[in-house]
PDB file of N, CA, C, O and CB in Angstrom:
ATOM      1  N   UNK A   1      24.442  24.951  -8.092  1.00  0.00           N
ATOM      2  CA  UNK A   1      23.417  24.506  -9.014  1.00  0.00           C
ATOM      3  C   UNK A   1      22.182  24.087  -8.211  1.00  0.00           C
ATOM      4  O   UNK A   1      22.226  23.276  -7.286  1.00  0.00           O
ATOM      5  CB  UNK A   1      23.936  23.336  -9.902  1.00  0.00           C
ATOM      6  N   UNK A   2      21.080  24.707  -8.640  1.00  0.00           N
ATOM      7  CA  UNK A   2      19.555  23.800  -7.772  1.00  0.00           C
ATOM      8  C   UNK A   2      18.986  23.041  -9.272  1.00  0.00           C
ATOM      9  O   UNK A   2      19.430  23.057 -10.420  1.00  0.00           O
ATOM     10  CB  UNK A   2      17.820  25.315  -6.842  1.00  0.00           C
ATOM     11  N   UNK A   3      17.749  22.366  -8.613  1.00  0.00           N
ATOM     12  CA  UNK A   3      17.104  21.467  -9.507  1.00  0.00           C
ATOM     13  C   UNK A   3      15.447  21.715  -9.233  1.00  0.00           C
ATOM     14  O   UNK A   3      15.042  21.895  -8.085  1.00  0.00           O
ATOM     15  CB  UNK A   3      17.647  19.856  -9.202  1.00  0.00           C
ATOM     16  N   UNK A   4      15.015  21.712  -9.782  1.00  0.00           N
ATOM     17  CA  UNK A   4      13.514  22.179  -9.734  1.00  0.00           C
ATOM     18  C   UNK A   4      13.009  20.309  -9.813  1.00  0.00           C
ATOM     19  O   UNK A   4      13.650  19.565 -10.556  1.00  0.00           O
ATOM     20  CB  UNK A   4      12.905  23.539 -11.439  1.00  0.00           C
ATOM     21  N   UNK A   5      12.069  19.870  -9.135  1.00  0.00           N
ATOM     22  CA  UNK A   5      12.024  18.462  -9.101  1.00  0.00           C
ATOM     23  C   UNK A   5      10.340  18.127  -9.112  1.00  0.00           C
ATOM     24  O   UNK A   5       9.519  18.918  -8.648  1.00  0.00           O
ATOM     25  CB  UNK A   5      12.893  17.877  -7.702  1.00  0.00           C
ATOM     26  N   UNK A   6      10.107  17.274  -9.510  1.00  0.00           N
ATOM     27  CA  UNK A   6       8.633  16.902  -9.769  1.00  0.00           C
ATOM     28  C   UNK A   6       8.539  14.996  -9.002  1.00  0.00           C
ATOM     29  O   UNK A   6       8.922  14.215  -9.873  1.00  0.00           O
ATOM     30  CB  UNK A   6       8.302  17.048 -11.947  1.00  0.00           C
ATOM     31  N   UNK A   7       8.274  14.504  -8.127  1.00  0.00           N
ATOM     32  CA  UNK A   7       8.516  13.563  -7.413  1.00  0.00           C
ATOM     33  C   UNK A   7       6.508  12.956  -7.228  1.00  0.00           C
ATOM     34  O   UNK A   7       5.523  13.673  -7.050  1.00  0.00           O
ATOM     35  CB  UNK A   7       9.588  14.219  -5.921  1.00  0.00           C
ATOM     36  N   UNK A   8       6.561  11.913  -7.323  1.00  0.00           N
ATOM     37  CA  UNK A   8       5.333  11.337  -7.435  1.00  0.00           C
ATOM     38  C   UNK A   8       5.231  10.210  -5.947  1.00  0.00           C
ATOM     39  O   UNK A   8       6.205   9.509  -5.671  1.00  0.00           O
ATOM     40  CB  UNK A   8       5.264  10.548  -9.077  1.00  0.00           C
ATOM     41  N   UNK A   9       4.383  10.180  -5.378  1.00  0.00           N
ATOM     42  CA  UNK A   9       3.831   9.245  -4.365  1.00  0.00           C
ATOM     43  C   UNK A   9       3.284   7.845  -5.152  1.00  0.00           C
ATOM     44  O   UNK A   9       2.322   7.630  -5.889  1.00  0.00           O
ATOM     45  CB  UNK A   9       2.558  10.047  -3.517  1.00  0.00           C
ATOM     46  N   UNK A  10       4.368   7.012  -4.632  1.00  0.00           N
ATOM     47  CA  UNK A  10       3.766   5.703  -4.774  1.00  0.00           C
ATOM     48  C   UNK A  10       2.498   5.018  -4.322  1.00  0.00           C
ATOM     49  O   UNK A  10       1.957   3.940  -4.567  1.00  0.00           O
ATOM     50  CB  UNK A  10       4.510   5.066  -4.371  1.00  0.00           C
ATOM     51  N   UNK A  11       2.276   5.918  -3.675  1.00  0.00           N
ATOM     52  CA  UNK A  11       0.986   5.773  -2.106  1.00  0.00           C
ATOM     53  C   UNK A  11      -0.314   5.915  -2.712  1.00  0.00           C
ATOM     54  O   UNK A  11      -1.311   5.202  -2.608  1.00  0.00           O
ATOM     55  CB  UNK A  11       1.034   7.257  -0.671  1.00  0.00           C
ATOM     56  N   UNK A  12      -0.103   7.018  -3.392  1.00  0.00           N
ATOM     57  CA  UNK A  12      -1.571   7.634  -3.893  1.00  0.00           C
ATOM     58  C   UNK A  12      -1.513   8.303  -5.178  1.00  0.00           C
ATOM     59  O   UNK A  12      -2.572   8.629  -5.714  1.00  0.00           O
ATOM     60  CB  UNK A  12      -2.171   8.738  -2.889  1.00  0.00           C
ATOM     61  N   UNK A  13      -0.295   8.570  -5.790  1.00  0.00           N
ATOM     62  CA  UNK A  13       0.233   8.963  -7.475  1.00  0.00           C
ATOM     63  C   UNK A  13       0.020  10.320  -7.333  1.00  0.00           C
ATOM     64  O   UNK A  13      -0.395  11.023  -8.254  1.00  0.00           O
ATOM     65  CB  UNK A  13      -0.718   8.288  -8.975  1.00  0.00           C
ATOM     66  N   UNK A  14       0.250  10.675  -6.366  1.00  0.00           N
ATOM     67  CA  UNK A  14       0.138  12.443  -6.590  1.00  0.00           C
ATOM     68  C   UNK A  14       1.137  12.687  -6.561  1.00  0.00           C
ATOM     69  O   UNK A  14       2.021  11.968  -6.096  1.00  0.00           O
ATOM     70  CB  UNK A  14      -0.528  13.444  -5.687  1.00  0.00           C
ATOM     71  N   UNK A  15       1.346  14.295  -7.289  1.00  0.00           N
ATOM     72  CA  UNK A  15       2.553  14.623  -7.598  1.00  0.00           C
ATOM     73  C   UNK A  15       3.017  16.140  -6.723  1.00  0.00           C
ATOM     74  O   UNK A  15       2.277  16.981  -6.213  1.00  0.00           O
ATOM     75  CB  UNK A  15       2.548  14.688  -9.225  1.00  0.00           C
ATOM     76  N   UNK A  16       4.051  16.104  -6.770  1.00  0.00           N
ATOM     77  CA  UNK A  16       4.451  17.428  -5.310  1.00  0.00           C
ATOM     78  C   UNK A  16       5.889  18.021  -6.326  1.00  0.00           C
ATOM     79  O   UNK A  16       6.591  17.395  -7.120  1.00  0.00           O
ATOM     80  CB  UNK A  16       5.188  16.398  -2.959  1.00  0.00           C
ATOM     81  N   UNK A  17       5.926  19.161  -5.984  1.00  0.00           N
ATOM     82  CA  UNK A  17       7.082  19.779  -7.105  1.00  0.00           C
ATOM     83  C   UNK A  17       7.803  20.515  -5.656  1.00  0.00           C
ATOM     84  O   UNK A  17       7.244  20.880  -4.622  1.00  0.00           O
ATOM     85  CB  UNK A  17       6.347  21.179  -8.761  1.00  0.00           C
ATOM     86  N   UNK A  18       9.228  20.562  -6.037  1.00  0.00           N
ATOM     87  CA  UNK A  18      10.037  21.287  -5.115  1.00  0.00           C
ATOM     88  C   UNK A  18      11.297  21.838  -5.844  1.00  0.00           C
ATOM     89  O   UNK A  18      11.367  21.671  -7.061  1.00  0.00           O
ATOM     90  CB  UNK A  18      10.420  20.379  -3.924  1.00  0.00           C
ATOM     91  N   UNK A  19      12.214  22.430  -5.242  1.00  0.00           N
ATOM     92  CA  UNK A  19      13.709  22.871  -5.325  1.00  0.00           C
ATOM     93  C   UNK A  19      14.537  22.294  -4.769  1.00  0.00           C
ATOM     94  O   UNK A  19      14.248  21.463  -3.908  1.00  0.00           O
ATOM     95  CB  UNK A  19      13.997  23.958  -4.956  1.00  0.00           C
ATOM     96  N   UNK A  20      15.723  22.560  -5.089  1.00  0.00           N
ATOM     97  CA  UNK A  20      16.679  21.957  -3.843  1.00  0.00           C
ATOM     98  C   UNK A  20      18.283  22.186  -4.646  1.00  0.00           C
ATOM     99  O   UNK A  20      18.416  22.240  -5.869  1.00  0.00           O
ATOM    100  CB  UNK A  20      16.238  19.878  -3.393  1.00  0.00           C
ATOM    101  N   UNK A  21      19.336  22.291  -3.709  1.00  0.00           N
ATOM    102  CA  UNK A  21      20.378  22.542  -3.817  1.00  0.00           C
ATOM    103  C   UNK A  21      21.677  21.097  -4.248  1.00  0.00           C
ATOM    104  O   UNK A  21      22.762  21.063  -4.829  1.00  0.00           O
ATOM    105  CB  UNK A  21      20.423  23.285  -2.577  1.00  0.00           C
ATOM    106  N   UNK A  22      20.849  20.163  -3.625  1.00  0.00           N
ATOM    107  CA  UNK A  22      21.017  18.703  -3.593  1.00  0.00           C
ATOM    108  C   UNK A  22      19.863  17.323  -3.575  1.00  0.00           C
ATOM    109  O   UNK A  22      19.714  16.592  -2.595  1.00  0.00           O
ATOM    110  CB  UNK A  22      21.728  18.644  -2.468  1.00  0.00           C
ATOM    111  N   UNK A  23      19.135  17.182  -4.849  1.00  0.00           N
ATOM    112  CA  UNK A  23      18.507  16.409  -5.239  1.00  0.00           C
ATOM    113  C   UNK A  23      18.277  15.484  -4.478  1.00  0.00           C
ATOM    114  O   UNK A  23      17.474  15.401  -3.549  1.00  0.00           O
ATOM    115  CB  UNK A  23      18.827  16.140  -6.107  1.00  0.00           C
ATOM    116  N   UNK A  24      19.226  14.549  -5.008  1.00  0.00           N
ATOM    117  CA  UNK A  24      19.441  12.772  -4.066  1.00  0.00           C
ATOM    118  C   UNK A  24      19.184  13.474  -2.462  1.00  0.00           C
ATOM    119  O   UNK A  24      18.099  13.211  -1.944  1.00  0.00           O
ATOM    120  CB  UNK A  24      21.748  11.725  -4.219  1.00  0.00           C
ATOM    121  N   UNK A  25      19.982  14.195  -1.822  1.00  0.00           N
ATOM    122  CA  UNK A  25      19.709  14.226  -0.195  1.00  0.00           C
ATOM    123  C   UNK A  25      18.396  14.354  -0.320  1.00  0.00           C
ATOM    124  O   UNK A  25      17.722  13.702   0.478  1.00  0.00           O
ATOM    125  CB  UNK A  25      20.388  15.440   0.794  1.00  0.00           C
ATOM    126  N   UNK A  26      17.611  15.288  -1.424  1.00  0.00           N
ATOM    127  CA  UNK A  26      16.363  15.314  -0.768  1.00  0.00           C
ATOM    128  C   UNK A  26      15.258  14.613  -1.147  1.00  0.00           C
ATOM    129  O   UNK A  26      14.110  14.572  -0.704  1.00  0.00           O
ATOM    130  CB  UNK A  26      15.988  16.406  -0.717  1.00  0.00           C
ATOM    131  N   UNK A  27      15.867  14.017  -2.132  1.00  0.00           N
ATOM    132  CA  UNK A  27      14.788  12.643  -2.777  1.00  0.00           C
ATOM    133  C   UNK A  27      14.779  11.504  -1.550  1.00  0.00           C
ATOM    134  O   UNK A  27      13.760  10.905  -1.210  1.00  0.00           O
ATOM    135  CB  UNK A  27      15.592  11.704  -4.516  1.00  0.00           C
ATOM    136  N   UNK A  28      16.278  11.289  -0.866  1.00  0.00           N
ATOM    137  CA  UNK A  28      16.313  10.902   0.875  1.00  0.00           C
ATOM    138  C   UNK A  28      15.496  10.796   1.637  1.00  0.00           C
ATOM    139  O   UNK A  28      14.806   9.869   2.062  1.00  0.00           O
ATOM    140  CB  UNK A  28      16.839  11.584   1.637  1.00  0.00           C
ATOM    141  N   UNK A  29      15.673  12.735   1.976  1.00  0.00           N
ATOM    142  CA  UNK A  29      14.561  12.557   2.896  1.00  0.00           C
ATOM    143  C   UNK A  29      13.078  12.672   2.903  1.00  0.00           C
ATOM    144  O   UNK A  29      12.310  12.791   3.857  1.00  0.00           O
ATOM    145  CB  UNK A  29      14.793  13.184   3.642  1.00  0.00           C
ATOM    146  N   UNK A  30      12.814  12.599   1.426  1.00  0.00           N
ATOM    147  CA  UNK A  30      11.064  12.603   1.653  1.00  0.00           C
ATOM    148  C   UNK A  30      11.143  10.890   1.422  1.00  0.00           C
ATOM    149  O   UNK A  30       9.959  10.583   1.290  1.00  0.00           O
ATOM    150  CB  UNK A  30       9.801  13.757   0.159  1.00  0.00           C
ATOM    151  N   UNK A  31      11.574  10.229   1.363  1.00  0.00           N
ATOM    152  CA  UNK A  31      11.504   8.620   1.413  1.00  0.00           C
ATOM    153  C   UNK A  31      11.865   8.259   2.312  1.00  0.00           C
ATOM    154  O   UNK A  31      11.640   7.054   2.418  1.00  0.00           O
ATOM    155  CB  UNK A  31      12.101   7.854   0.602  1.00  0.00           C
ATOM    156  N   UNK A  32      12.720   8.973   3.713  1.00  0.00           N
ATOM    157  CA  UNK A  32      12.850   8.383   5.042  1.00  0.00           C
ATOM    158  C   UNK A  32      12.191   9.676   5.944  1.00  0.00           C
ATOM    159  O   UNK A  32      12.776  10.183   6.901  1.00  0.00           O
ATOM    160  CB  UNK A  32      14.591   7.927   5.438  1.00  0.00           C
ATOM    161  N   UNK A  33      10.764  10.132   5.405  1.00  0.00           N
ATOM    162  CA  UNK A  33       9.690  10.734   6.336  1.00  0.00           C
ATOM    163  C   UNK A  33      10.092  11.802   7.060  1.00  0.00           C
ATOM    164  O   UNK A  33       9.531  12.136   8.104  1.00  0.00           O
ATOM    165  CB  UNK A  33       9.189   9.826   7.284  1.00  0.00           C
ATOM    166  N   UNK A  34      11.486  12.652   6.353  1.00  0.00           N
ATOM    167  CA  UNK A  34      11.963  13.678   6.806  1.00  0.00           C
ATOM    168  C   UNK A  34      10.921  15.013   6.923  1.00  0.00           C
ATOM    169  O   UNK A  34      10.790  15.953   7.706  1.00  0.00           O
ATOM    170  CB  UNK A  34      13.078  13.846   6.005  1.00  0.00           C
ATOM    171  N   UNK A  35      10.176  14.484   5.527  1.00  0.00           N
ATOM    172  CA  UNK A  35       9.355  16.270   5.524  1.00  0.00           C
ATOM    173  C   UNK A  35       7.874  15.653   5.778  1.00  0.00           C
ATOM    174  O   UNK A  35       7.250  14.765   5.196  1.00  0.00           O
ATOM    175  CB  UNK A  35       9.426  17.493   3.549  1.00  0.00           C
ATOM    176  N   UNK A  36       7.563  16.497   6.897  1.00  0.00           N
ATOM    177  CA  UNK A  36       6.568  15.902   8.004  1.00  0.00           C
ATOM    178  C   UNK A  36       5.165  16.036   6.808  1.00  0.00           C
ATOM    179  O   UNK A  36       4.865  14.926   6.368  1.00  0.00           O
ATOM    180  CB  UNK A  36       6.434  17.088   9.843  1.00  0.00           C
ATOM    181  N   UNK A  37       4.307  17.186   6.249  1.00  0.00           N
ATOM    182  CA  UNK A  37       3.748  17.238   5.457  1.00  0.00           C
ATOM    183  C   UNK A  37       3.124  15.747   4.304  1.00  0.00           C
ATOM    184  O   UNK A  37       2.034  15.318   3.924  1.00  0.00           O
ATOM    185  CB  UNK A  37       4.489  18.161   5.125  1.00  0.00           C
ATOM    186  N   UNK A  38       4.627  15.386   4.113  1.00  0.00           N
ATOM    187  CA  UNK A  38       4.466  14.433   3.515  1.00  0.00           C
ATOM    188  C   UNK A  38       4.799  12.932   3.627  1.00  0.00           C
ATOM    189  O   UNK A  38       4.933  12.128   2.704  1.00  0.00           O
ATOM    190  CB  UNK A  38       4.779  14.808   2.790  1.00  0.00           C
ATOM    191  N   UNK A  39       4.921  12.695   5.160  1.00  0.00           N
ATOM    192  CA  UNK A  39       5.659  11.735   5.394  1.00  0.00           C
ATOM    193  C   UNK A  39       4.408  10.351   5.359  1.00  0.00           C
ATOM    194  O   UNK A  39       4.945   9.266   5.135  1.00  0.00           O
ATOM    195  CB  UNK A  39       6.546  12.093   6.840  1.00  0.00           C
ATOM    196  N   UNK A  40       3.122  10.300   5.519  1.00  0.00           N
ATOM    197  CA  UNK A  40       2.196   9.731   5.423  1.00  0.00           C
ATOM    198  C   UNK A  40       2.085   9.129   3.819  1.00  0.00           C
ATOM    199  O   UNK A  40       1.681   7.994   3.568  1.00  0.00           O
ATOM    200  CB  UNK A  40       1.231  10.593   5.948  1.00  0.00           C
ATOM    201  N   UNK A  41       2.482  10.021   2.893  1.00  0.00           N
ATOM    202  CA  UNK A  41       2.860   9.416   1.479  1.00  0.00           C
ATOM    203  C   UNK A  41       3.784   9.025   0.458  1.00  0.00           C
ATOM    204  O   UNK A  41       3.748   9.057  -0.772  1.00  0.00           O
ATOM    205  CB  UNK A  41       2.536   9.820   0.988  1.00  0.00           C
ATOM    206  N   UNK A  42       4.954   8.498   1.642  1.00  0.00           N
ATOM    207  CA  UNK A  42       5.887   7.556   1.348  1.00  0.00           C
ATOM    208  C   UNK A  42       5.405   6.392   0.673  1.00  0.00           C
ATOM    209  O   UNK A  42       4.367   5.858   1.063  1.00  0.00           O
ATOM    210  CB  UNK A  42       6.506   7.200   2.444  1.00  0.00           C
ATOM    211  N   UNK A  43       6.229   5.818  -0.568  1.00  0.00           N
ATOM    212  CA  UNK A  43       7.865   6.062  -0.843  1.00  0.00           C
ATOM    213  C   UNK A  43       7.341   7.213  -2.595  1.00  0.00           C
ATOM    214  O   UNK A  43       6.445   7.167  -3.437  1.00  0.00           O
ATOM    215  CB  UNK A  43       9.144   3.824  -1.224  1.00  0.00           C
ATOM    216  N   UNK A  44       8.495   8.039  -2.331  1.00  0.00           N
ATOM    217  CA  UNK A  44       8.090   8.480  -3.551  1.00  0.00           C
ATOM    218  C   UNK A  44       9.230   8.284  -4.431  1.00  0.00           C
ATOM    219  O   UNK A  44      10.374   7.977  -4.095  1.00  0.00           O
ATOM    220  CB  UNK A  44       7.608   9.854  -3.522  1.00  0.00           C
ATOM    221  N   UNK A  45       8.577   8.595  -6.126  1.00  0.00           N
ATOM    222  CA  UNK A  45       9.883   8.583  -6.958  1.00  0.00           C
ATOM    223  C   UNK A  45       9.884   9.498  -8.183  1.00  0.00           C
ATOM    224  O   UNK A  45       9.029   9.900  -8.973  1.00  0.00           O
ATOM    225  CB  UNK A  45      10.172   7.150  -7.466  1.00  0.00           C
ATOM    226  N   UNK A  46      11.802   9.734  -7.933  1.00  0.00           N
ATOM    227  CA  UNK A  46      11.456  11.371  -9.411  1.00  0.00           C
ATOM    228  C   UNK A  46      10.524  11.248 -10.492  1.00  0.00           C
ATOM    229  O   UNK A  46       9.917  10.200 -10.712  1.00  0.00           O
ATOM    230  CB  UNK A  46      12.899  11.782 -10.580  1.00  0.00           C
ATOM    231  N   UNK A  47      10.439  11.953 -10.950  1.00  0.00           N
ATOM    232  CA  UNK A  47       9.656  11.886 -12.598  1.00  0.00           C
ATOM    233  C   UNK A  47      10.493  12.719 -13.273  1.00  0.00           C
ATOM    234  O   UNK A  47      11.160  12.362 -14.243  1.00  0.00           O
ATOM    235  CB  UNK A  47       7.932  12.510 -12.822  1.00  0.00           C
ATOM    236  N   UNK A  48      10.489  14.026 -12.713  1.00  0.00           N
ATOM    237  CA  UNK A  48      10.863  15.150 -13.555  1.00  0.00           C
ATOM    238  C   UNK A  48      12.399  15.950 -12.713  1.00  0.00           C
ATOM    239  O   UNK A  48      12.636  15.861 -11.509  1.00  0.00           O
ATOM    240  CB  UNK A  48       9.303  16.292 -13.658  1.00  0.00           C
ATOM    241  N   UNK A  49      13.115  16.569 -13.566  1.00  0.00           N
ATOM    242  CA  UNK A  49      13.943  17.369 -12.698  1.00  0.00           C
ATOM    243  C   UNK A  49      14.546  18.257 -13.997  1.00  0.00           C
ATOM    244  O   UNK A  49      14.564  17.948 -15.188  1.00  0.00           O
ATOM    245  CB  UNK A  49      15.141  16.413 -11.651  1.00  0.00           C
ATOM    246  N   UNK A  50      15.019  19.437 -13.347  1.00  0.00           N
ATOM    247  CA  UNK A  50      15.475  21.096 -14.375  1.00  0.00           C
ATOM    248  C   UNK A  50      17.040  21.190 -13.448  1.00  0.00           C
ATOM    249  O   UNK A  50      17.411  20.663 -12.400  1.00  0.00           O
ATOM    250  CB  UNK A  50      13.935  23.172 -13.973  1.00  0.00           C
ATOM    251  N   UNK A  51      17.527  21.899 -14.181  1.00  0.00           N
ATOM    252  CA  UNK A  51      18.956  22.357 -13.023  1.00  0.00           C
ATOM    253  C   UNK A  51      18.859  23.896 -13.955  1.00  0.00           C
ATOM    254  O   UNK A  51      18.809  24.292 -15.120  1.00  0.00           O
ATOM    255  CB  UNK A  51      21.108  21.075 -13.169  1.00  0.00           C
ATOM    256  N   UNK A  52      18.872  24.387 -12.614  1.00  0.00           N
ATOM    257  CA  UNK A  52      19.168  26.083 -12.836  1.00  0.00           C
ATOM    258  C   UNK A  52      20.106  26.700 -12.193  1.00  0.00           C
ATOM    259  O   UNK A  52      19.726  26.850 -11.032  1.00  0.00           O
ATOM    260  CB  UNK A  52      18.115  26.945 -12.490  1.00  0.00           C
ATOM    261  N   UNK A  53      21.389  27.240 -12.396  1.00  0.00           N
ATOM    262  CA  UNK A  53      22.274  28.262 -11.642  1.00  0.00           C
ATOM    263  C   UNK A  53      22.243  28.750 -10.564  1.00  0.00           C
ATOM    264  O   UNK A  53      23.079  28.640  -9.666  1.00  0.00           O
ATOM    265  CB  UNK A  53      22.365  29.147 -12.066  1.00  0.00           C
ATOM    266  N   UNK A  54      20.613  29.721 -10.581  1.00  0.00           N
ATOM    267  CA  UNK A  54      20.802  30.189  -9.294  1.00  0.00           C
ATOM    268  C   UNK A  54      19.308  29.747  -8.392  1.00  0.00           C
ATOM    269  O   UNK A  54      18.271  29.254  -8.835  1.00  0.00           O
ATOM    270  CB  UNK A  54      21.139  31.914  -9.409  1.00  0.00           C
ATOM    271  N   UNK A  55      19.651  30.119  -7.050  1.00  0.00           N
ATOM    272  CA  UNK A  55      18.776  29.436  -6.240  1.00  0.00           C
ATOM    273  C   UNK A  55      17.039  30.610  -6.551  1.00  0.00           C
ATOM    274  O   UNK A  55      15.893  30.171  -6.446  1.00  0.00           O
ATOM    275  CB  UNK A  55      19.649  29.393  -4.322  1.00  0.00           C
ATOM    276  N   UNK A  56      17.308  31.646  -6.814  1.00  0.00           N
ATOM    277  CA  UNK A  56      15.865  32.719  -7.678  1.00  0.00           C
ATOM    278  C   UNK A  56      15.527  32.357  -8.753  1.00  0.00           C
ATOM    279  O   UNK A  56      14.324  32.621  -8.762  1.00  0.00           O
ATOM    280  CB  UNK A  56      16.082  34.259  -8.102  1.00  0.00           C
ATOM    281  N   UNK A  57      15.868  31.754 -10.049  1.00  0.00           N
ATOM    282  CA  UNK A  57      15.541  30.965 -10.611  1.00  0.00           C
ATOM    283  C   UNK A  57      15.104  29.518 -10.643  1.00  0.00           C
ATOM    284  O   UNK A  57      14.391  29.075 -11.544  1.00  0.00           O
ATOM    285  CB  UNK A  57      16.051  31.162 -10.988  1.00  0.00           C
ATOM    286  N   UNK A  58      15.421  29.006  -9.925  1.00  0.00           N
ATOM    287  CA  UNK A  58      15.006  27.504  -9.611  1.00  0.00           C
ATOM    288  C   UNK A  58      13.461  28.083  -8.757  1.00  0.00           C
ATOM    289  O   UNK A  58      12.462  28.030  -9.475  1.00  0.00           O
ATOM    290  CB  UNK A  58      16.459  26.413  -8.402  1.00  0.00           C
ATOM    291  N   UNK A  59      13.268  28.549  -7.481  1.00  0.00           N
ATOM    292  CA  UNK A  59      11.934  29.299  -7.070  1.00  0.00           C
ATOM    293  C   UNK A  59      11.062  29.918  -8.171  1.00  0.00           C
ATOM    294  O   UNK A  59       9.922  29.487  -8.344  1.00  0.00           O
ATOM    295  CB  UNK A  59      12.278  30.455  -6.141  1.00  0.00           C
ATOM    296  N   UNK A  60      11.624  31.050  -9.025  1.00  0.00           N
ATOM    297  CA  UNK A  60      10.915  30.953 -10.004  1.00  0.00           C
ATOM    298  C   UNK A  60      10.079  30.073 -11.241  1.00  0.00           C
ATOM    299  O   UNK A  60       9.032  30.430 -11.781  1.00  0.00           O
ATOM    300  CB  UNK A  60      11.396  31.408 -10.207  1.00  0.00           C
ATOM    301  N   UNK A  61      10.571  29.286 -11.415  1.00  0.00           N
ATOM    302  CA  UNK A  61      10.367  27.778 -12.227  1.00  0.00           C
ATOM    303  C   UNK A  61       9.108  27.120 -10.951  1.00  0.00           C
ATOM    304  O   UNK A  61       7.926  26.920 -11.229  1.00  0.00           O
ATOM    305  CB  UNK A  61      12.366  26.529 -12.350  1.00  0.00           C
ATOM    306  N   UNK A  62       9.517  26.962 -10.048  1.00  0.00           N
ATOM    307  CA  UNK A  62       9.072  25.957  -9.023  1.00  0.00           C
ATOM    308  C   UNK A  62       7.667  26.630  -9.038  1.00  0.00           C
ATOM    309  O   UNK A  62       6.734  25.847  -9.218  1.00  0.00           O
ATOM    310  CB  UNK A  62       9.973  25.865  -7.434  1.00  0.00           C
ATOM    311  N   UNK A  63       7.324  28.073  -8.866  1.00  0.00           N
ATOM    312  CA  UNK A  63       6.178  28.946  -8.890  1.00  0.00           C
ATOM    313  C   UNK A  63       5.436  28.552 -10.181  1.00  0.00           C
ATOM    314  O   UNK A  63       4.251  28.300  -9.957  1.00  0.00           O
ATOM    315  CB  UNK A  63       6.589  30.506  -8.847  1.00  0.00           C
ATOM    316  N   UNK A  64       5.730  28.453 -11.213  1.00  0.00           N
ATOM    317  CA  UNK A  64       5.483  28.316 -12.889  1.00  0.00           C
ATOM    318  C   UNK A  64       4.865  27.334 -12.713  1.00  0.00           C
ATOM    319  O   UNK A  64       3.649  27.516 -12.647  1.00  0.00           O
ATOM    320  CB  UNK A  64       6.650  28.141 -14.029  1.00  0.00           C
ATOM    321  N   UNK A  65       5.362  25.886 -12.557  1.00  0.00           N
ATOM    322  CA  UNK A  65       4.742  24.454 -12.420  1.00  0.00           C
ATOM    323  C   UNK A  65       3.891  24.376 -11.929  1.00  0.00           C
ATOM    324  O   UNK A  65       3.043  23.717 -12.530  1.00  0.00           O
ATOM    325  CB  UNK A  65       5.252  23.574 -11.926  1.00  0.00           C
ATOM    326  N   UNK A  66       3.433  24.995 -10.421  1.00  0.00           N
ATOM    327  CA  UNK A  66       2.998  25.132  -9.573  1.00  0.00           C
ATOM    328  C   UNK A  66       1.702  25.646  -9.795  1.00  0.00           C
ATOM    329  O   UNK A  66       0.966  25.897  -8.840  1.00  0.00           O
ATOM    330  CB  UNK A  66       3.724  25.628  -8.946  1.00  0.00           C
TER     331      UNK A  66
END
């Protein structure tokens, strides 16, 4: 199962959309400055999230929002 995710910066309220195979790990590591891009706009928190089957659909969705 992936999750198409919509995650907001506490920092500055912007919003960043991603995928992922495992949510929580990666709600993790963008709050312990794993993903370098965004590590300057820590702490962030979900807003939004989808669960789709397969990992081409969840990318597809993620493109849509986007």
């Amino acid at each position: 199962m992936y999750r198409v995710y919509i995650i907001q910066s506490s920092k500055d309220q912007r919003y960043y959309i991603g995928y992922t195979s495992n949510l929580e790990q990666r709600l993790e590591d963008h709050n312990r400055g794993k993903t370098n891009s965004l590590r300057s706009r820590r702490p962030f928190k979900l807003v939004y999230s989808e669960k789709y089957r397969t990992k081409s659909e969840a990318i597809q969705r993620e493109k849509q929002i986007k």
